[in-house]
C-alpha positions as CSV (number, residue, x, y, z in Angstrom):
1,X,-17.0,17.3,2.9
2,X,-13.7,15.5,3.4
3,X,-12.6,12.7,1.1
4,X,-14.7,9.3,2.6
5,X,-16.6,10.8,5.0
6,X,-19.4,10.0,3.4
7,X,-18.6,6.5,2.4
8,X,-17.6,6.3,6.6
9,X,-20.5,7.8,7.9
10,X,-22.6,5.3,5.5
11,X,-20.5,2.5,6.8
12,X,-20.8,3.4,10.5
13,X,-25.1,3.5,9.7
14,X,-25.2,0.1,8.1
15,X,-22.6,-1.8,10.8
16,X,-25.8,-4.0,12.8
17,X,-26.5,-4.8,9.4
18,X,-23.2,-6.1,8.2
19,X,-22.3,-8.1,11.2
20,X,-23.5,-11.0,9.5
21,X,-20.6,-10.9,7.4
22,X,-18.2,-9.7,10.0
23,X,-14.3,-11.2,8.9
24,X,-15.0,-9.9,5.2
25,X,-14.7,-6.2,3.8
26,X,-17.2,-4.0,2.1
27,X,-16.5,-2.2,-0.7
28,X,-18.6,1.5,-0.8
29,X,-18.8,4.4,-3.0
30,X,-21.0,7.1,-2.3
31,X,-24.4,6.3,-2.2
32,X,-24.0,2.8,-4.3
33,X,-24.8,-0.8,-3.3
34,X,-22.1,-1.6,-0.6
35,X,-20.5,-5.0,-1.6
36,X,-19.4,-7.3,0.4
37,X,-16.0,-9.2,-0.3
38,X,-14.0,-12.4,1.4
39,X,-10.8,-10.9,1.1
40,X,-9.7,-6.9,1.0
41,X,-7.8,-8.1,-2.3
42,X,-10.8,-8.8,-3.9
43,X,-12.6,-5.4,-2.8
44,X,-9.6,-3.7,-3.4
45,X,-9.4,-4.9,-7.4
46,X,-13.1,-4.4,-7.8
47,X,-12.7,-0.8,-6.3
48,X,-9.8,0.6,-8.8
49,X,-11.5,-1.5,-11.7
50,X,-15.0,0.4,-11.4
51,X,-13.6,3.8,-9.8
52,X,-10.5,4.2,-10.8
53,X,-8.7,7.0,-8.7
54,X,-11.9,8.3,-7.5
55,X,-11.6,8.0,-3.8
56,X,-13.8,4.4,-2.3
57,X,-13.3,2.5,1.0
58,X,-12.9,-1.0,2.0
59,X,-13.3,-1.7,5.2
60,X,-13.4,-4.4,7.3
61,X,-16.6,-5.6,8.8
62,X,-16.4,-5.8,12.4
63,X,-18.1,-5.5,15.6
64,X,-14.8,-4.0,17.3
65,X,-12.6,-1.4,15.8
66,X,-9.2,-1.6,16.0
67,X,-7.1,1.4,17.1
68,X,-3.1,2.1,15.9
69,X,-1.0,4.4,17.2
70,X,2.1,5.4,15.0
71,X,4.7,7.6,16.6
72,X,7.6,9.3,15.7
73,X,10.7,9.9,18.1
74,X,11.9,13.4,17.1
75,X,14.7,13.3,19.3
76,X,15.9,10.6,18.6
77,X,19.3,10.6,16.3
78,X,19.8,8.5,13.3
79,X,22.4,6.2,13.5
80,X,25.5,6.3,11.3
């Protein structure tokens, strides 16, 4: 299984549930108690303090999901 496709898939089940704290972020691991934060900061410290390296996601409770695009021009020259 790819690196936080469990921690997504988990996230993408419990959504209804979170929308009452949509605007924070939620901190999951695996199959531990997702926690909710008020800032990604927060969720973010938490994360590396109890899990270290090991892969985690914080994500951003919300009923729509944001899409970005980032391209690259390949043909474009670099200016000198």
């Amino acid at each position: 299984m790819a690196a936080l496709e469990t921690e997504l898939a988990r996230f993408k089940a419990e959504l209804p549930a979170l929308w009452k704290d949509e605007g924070k972020y939620a901190l999951i691991k695996g199959d531990q108690p997702i926690e909710i934060f008020e800032t990604y900061e927060d969720a973010l410290k938490l994360g590396y303090e109890r899990f270290g390296l090991d892969p985690f996601l914080v994500k951003l409770i919300t009923r729509t999901e944001s899409v970005a695009n980032f391209t690259r021009t390949y043909l474009a020259t670099c200016p000198a």
